[in-house]
N, CA, C and O atoms as a Tinker XYZ file with bonds, in Angstrom:
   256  protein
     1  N     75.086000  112.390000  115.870000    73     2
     2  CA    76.224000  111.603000  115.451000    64     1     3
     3  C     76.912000  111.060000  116.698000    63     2     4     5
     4  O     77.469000  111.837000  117.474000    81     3
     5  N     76.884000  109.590000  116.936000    73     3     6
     6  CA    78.077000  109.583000  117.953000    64     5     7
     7  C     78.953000  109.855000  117.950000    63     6     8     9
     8  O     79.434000  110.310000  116.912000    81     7
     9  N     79.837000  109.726000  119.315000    73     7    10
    10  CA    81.193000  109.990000  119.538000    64     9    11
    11  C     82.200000  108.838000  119.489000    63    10    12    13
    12  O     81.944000  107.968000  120.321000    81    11
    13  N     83.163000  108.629000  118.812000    73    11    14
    14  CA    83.907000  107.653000  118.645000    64    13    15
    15  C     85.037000  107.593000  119.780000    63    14    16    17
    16  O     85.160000  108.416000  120.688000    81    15
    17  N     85.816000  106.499000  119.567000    73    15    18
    18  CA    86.652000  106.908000  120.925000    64    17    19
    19  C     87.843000  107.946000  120.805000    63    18    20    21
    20  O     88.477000  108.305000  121.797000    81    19
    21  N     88.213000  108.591000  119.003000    73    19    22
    22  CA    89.097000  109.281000  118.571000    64    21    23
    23  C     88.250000  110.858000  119.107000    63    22    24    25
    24  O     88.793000  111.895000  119.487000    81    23
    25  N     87.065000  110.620000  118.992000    73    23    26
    26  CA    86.424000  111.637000  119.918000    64    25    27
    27  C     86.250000  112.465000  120.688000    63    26    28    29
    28  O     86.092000  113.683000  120.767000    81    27
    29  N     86.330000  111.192000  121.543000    73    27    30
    30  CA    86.722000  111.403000  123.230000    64    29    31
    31  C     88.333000  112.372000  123.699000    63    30    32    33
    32  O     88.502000  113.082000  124.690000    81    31
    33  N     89.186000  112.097000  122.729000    73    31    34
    34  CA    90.606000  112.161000  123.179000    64    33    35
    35  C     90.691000  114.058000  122.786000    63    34    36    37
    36  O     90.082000  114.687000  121.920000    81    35
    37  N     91.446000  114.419000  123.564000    73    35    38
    38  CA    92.025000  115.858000  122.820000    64    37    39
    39  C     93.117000  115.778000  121.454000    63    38    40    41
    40  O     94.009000  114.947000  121.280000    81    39
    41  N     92.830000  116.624000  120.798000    73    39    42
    42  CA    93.913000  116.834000  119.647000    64    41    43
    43  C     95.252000  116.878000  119.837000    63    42    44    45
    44  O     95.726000  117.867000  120.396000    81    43
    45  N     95.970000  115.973000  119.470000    73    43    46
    46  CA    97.199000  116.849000  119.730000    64    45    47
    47  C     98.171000  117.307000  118.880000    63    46    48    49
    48  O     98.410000  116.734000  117.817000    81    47
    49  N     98.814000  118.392000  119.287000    73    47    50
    50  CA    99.731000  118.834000  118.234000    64    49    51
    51  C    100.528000  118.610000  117.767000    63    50    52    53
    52  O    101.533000  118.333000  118.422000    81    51
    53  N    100.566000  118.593000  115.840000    73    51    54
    54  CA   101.500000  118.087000  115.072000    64    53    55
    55  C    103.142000  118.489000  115.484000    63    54    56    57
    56  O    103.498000  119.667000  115.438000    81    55
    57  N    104.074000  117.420000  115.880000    73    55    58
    58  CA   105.357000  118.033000  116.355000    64    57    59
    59  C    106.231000  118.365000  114.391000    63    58    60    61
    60  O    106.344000  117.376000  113.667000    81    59
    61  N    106.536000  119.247000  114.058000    73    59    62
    62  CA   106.992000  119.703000  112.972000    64    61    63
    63  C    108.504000  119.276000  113.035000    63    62    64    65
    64  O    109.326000  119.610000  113.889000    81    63
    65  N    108.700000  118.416000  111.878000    73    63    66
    66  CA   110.145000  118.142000  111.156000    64    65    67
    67  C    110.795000  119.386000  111.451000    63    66    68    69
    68  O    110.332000  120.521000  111.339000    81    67
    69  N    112.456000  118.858000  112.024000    73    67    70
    70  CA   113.229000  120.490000  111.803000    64    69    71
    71  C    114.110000  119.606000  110.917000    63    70    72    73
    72  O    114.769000  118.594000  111.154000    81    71
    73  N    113.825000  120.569000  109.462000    73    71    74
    74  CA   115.026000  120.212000  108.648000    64    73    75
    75  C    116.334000  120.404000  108.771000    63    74    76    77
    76  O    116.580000  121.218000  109.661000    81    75
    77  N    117.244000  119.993000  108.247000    73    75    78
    78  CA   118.750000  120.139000  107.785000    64    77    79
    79  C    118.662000  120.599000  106.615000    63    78    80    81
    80  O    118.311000  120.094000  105.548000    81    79
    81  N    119.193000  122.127000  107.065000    73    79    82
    82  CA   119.733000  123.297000  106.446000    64    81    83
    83  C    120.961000  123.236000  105.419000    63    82    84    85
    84  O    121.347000  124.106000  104.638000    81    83
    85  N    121.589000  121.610000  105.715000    73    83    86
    86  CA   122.600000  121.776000  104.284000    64    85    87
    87  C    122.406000  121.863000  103.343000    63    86    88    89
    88  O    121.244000  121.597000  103.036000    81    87
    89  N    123.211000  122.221000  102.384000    73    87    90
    90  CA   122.570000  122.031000  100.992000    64    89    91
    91  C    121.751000  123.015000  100.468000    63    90    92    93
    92  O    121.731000  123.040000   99.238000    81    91
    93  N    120.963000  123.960000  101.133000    73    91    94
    94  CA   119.903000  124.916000  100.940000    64    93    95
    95  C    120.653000  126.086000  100.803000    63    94    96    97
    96  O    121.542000  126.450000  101.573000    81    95
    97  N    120.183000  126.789000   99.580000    73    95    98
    98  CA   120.526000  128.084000   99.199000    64    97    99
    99  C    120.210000  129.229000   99.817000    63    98   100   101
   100  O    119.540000  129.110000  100.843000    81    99
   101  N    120.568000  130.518000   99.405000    73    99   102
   102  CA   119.535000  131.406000  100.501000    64   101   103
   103  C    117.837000  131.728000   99.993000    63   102   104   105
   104  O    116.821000  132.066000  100.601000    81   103
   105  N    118.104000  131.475000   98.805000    73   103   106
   106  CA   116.549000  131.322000   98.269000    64   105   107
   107  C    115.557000  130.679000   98.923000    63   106   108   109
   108  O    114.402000  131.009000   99.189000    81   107
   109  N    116.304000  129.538000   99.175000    73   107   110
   110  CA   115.140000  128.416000   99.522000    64   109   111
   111  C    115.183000  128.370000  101.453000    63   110   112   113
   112  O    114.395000  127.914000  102.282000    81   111
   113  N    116.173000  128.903000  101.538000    73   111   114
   114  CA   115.716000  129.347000  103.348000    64   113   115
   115  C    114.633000  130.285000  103.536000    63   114   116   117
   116  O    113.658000  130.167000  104.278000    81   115
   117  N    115.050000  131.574000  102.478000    73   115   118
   118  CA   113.825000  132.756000  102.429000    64   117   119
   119  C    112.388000  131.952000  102.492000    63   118   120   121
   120  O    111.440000  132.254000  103.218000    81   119
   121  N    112.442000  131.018000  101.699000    73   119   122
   122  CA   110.932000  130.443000  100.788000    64   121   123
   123  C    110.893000  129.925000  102.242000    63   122   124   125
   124  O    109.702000  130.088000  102.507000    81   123
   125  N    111.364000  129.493000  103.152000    73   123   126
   126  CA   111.154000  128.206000  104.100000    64   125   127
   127  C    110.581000  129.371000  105.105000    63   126   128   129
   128  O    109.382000  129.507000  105.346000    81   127
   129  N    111.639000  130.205000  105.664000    73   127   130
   130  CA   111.237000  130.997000  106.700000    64   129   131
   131  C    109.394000  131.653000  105.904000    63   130   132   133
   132  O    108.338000  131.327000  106.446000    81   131
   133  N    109.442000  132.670000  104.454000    73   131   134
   134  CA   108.206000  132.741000  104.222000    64   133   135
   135  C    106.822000  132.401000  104.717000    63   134   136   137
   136  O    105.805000  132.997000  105.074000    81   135
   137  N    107.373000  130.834000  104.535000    73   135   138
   138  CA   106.019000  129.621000  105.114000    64   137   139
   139  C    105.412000  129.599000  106.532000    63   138   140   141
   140  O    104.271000  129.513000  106.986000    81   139
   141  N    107.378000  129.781000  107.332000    73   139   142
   142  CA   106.451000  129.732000  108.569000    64   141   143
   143  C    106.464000  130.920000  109.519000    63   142   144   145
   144  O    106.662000  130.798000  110.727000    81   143
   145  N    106.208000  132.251000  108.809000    73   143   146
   146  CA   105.509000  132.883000  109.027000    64   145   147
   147  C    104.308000  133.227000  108.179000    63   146   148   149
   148  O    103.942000  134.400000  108.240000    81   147
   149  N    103.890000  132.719000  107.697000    73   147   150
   150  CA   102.050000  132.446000  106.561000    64   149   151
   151  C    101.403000  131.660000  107.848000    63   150   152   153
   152  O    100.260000  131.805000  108.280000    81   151
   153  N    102.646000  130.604000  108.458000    73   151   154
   154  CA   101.978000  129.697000  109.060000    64   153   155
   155  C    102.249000  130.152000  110.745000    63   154   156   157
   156  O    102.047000  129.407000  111.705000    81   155
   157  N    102.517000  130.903000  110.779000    73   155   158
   158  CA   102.614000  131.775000  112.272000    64   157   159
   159  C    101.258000  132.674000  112.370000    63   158   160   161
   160  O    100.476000  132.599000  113.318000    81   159
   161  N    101.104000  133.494000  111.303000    73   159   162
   162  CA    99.854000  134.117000  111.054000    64   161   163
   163  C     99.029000  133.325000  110.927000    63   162   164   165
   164  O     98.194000  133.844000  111.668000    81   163
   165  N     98.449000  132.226000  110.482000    73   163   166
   166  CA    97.503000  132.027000  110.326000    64   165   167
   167  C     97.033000  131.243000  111.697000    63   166   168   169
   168  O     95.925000  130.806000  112.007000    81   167
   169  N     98.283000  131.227000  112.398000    73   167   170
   170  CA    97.534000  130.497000  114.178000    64   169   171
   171  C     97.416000  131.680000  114.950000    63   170   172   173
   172  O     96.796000  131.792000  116.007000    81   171
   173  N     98.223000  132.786000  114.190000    73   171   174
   174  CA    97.823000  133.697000  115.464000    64   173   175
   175  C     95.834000  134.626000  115.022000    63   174   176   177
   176  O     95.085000  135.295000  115.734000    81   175
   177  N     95.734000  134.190000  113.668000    73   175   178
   178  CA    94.380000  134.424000  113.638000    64   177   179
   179  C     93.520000  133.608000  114.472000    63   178   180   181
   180  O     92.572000  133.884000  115.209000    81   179
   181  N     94.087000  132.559000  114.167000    73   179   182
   182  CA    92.764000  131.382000  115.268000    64   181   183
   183  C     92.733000  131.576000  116.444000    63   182   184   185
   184  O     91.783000  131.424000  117.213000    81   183
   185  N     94.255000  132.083000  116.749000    73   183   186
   186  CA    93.956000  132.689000  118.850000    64   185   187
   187  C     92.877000  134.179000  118.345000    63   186   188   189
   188  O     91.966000  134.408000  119.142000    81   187
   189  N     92.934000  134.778000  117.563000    73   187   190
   190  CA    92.281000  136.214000  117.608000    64   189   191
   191  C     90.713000  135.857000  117.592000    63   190   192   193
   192  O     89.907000  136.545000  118.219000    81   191
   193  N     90.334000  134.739000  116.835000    73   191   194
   194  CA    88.816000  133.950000  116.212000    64   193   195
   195  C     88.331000  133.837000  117.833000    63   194   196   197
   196  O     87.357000  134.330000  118.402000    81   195
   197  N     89.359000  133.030000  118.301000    73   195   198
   198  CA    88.620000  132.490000  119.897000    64   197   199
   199  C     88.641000  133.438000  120.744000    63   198   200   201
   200  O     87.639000  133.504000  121.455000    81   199
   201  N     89.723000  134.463000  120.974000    73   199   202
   202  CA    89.642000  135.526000  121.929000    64   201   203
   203  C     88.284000  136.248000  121.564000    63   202   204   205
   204  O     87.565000  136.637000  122.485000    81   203
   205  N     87.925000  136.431000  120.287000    73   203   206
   206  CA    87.000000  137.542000  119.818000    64   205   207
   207  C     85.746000  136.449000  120.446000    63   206   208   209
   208  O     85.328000  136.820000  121.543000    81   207
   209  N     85.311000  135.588000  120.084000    73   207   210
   210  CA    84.332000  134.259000  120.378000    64   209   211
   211  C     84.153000  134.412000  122.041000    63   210   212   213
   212  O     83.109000  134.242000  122.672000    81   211
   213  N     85.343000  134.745000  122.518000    73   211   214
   214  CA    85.177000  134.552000  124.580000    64   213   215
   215  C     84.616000  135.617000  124.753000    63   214   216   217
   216  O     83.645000  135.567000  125.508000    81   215
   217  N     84.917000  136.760000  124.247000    73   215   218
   218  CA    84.621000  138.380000  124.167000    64   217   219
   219  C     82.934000  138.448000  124.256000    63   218   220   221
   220  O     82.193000  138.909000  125.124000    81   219
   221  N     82.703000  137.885000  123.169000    73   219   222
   222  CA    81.333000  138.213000  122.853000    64   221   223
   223  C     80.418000  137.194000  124.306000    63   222   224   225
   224  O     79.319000  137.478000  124.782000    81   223
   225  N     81.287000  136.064000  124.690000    73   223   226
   226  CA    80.036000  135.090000  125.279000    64   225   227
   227  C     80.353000  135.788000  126.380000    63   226   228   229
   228  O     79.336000  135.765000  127.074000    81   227
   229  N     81.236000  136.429000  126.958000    73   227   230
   230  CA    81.336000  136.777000  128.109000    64   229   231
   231  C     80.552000  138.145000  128.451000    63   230   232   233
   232  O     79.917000  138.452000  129.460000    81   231
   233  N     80.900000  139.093000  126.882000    73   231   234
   234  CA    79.695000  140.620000  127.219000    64   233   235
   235  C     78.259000  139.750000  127.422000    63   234   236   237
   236  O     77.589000  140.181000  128.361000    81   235
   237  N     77.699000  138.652000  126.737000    73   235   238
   238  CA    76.392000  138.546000  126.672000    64   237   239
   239  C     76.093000  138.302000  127.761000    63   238   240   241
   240  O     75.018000  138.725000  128.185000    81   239
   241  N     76.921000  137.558000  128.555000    73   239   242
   242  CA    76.324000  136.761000  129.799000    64   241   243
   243  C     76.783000  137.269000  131.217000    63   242   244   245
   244  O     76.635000  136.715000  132.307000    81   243
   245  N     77.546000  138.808000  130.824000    73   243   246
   246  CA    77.766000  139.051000  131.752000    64   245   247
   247  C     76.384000  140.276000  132.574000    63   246   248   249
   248  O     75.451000  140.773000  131.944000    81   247
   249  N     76.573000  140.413000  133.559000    73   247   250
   250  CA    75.712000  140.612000  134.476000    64   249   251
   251  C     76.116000  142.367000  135.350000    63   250   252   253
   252  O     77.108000  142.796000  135.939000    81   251
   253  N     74.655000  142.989000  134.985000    73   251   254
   254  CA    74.952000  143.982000  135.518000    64   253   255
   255  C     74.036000  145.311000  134.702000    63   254   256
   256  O     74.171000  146.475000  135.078000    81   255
């Protein structure tokens, strides 16, 4: 498959809306904070995916 020129470029990271908190109950702060920790966990799995991924290429190829 080629490489396009969106390709070529690094990803970059989505900068996240900070809402305004007026108006919001404590319900719906709970529900908000909830999310972004679902969504805290689920990046700190993807650092754990790649640490575990370096782990392994580095026992294989290491020397000795």
């Amino acid at each position: 498959m080629p490489l396009t020129d969106d390709d070529s470029e690094p990803r970059r990271r989505q900068v996240l809306e900070k809402p305004r908190f007026d108006g919001w109950d404590v319900s719906q702060l709970q529900d908000y904070i909830a999310e972004l920790k679902a969504e805290i966990a689920r990046a700190e799995a993807a650092i754990g995916a790649r640490q575990g991924h370096r782990a392994a290429a580095e026992a294989f190829f290491r020397k000795g």
